[in-house]
Every structure is written in C-alpha cells, then in structure tokens.
Backbone bond lengths (Angstrom), bond angles and torsions (degrees), N, CA, C in turn:
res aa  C-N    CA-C-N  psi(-1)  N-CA   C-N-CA  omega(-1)  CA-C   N-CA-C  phi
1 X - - - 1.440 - - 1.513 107.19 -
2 X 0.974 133.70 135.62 1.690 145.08 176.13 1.843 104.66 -165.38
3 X 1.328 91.53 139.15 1.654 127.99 -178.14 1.645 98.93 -100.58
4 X 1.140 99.63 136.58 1.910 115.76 172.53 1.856 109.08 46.82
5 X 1.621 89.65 -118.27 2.052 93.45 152.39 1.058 127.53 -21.16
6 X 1.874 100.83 -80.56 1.259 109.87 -173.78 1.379 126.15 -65.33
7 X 1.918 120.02 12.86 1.524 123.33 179.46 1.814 83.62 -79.27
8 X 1.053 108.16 -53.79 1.512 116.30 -162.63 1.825 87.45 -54.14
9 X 1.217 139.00 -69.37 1.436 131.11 -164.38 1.751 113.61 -48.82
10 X 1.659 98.97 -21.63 1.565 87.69 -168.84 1.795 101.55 -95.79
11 X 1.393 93.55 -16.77 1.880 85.21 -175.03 1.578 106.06 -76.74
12 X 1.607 120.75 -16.42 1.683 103.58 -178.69 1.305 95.61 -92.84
13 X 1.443 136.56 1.40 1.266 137.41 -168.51 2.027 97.64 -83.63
14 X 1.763 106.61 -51.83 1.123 120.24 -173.36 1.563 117.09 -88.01
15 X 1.166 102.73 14.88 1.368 119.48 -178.46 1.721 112.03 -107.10
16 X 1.441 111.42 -35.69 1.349 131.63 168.27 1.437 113.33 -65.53
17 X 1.564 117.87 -44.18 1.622 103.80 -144.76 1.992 72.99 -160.51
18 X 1.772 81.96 150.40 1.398 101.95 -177.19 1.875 121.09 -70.16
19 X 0.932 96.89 114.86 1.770 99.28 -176.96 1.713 103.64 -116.19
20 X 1.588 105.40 167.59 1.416 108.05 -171.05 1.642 117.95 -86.46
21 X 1.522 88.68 -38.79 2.025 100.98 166.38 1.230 107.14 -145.80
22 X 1.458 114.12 174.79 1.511 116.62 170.65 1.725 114.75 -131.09
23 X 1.207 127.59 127.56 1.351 126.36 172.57 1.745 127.46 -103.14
24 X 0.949 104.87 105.29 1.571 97.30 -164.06 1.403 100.64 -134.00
25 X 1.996 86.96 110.29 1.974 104.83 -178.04 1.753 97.25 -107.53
26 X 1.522 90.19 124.50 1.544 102.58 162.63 1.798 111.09 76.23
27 X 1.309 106.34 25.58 1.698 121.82 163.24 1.025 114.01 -44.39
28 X 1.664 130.43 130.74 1.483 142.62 127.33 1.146 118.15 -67.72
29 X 1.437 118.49 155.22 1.341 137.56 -178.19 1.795 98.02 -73.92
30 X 1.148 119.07 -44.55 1.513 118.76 -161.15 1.587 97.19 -158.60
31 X 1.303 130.13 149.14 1.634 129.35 151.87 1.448 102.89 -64.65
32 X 0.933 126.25 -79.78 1.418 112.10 173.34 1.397 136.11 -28.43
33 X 0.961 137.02 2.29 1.648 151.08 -139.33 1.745 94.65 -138.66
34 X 1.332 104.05 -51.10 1.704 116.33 -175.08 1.727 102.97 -83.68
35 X 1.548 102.31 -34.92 1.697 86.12 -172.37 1.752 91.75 -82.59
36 X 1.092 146.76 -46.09 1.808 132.35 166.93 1.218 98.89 -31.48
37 X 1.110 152.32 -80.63 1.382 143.93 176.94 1.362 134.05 -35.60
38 X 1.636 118.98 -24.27 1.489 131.06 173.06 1.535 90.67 -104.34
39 X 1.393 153.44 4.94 0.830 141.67 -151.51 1.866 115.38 -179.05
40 X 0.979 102.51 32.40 1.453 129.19 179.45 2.120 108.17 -30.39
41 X 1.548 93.02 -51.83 1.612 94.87 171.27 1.363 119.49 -66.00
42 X 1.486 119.45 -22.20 1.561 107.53 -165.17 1.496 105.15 -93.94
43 X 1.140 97.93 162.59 1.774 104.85 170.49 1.344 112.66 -88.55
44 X 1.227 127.43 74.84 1.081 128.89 175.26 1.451 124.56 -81.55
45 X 1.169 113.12 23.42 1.486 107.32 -171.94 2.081 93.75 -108.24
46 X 1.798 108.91 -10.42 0.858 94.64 -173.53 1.589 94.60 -126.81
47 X 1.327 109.47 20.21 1.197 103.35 167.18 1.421 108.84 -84.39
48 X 1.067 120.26 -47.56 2.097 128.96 -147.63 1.004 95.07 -109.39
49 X 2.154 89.53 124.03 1.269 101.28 172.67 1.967 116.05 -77.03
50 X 1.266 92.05 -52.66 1.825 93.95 169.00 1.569 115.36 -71.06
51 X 0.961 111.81 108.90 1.566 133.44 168.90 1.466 135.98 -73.70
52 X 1.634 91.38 -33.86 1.572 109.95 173.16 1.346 113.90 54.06
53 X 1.499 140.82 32.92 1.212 141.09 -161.07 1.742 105.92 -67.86
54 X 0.766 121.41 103.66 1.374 128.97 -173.21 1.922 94.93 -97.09
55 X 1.062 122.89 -34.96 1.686 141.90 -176.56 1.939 80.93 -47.82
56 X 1.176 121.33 -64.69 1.545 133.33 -170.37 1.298 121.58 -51.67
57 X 1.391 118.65 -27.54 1.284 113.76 -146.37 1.957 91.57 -130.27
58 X 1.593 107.26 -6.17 1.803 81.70 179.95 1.185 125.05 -73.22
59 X 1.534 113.25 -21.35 1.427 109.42 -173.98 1.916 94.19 -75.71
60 X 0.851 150.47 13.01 1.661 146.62 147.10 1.481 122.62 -79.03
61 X 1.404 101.65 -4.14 1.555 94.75 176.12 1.837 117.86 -83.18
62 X 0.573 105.30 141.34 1.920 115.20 -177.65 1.274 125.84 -106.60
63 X 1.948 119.11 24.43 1.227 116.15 -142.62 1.723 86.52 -147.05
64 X 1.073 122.32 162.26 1.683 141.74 158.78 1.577 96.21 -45.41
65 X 1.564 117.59 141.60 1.380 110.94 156.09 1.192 123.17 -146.42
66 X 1.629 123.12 154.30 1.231 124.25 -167.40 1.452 95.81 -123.39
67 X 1.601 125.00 117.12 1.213 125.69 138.89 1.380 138.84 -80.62
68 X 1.195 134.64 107.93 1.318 137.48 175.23 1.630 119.31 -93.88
69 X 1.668 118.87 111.06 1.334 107.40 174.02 1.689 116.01 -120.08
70 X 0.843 138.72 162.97 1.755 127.75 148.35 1.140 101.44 -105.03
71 X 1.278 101.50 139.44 1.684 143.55 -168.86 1.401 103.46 -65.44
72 X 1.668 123.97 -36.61 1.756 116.44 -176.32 1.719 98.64 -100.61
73 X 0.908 148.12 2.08 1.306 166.24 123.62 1.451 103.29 26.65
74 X 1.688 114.29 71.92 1.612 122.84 -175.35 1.644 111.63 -80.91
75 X 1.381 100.18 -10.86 2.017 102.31 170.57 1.074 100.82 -76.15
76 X 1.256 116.97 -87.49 1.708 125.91 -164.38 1.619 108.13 -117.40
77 X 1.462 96.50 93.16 1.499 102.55 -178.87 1.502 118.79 -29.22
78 X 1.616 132.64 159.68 1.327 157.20 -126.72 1.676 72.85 -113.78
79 X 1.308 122.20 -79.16 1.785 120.35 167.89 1.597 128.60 -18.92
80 X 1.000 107.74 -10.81 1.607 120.70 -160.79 2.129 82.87 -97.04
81 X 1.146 110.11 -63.34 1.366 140.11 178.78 1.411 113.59 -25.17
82 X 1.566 91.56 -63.34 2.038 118.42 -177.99 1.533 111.37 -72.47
83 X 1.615 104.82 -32.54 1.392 127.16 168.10 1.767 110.43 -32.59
84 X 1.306 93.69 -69.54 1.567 127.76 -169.07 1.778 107.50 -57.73
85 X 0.855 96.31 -70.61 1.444 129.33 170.99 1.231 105.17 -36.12
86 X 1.310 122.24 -28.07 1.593 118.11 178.52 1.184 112.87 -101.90
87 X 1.192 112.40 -41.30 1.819 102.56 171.57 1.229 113.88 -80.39
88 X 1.099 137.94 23.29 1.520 140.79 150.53 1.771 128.24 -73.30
89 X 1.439 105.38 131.11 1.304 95.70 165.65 1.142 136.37 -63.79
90 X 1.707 126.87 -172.39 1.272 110.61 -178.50 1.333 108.22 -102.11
91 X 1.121 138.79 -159.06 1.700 108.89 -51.35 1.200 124.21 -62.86
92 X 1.698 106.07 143.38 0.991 107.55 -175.26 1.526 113.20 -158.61
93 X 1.883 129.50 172.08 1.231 130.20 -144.30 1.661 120.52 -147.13
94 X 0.968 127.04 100.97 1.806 95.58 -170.02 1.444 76.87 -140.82
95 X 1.749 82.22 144.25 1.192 115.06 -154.04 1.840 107.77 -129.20
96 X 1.099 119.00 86.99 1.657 113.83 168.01 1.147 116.34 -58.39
97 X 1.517 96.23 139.92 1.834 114.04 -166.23 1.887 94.45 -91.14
98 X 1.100 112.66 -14.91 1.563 136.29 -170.66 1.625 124.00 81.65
99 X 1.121 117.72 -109.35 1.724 107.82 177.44 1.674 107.45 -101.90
100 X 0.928 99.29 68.32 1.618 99.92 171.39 1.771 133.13 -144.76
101 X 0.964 137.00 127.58 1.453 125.81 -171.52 1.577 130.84 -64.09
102 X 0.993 125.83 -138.07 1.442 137.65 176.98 1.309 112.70 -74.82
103 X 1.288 120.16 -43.36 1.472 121.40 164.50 1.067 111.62 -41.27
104 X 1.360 133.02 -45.29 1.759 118.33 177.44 1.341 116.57 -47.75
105 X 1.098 128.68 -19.44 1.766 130.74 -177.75 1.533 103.54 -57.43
106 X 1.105 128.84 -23.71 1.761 149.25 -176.41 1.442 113.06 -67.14
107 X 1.660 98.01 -42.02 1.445 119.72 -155.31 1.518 115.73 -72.63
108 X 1.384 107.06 124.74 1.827 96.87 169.30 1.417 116.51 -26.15
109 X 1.180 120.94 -93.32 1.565 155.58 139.96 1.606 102.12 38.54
110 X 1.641 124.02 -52.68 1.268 167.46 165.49 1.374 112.91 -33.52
111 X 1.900 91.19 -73.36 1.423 103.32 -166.87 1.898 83.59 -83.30
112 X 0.903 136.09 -37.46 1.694 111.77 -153.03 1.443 90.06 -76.22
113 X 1.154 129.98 -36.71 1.934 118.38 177.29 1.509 101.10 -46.08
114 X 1.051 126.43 -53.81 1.517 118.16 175.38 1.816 124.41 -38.23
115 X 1.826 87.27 -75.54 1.161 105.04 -174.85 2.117 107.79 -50.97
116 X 1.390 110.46 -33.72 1.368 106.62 -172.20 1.736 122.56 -73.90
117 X 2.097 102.79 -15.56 1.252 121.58 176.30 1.552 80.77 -88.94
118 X 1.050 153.95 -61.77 1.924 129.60 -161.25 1.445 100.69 -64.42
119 X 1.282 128.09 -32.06 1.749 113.96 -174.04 1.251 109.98 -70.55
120 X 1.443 116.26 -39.33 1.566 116.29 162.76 1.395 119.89 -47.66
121 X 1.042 122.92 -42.43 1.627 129.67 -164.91 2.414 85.56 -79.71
122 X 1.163 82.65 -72.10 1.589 92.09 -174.40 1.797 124.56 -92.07
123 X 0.867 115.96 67.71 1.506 124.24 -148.69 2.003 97.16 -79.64
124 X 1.374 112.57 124.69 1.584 101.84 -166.74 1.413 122.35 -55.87
C-alpha cells in the first residue's frame, strides 16, 4: 500500500517480490514525468537521478490492484492514476475518489475504500 511517493515505493516493491494485493492512492506514472510538468523549463530528464518509474514496472505486478485517484488532484494529476491503471494486469480496480484533490489521502472515506478492497480479497 503507498499514497503519492510512496504509490511509486510500493509498485517497485510489488514488482520485485510476490505480495497478496496492491493499493495505490494518488500514483504517478514516473517522478520524472510529474516534475516536466511542474517544471516544463528544466531538463529534468537529465537532472534526476531517482525516477521512480512506476509507468515500467506495472505490467510486473502479479497481485489484485486497487487504484485510488481524486479527479481535482493539483499534485499528481487524476491522469497520472488512469495512466497506471492501464498498463496493469488483471485483476484489477480504479476507483474515483470524485471531485477532490490530494487532501483526500487524509480522509477516512480513502483509507476504508482500501481497507474494504483487502477484506474482499481477504475476508477475516
């Protein structure tokens, strides 16, 4: 499970080594991909060494997945999300948070969409 960043830390994590599901609220396609976009003048493709390409690594995941994005999402655009979400295998889930930004990552509402896609998968 990883939020924003940490979506990018858990997909090379679940991309490496066998896990049971994956939850990933508020995913970029790449760090590099989002900082060209906050940063259109710089050369960032030859600035950054960590890249975090998450765009690379979904079709390696082997696990159930839950995408969570909000749709007004001024950090890491809602597109970044649908991005992801498509080069993934199956099974898989994406889930709009609806009109709301990054702040929803905070939100009850958030975490129980998660937690209610793992009880499905793993029900006690």
């Amino acid at each position: 499970m990883g939020e924003s960043l940490g979506a990018a830390v858990a997909v090379q994590l679940a991309a490496r080594a066998p896990v049971g599901a994956v939850v990933l609220e508020s995913p970029f396609t790449a760090a590099v991909d989002l900082a060209a976009e906050f940063y259109p003048w710089a050369p960032v493709q030859l600035l950054m060494r960590d890249r975090f390409r998450s765009r690379d690594l979904m079709a390696a995941i082997d696990a159930p997945l839950l995408v969570l994005h909000g749709e007004r999402d001024k950090v890491i655009s809602y597109l970044h999300g649908r991005a992801l979400f498509r080069l993934a295998r199956e099974p898989k889930t994406f889930l709009s948070l609806g009109p709301v930004g990054h702040e929803a990552l905070s939100e009850p509402a958030t975490w129980t969409a998660g937690a209610d896609f793992l009880d499905g998968l793993f029900p006690p």
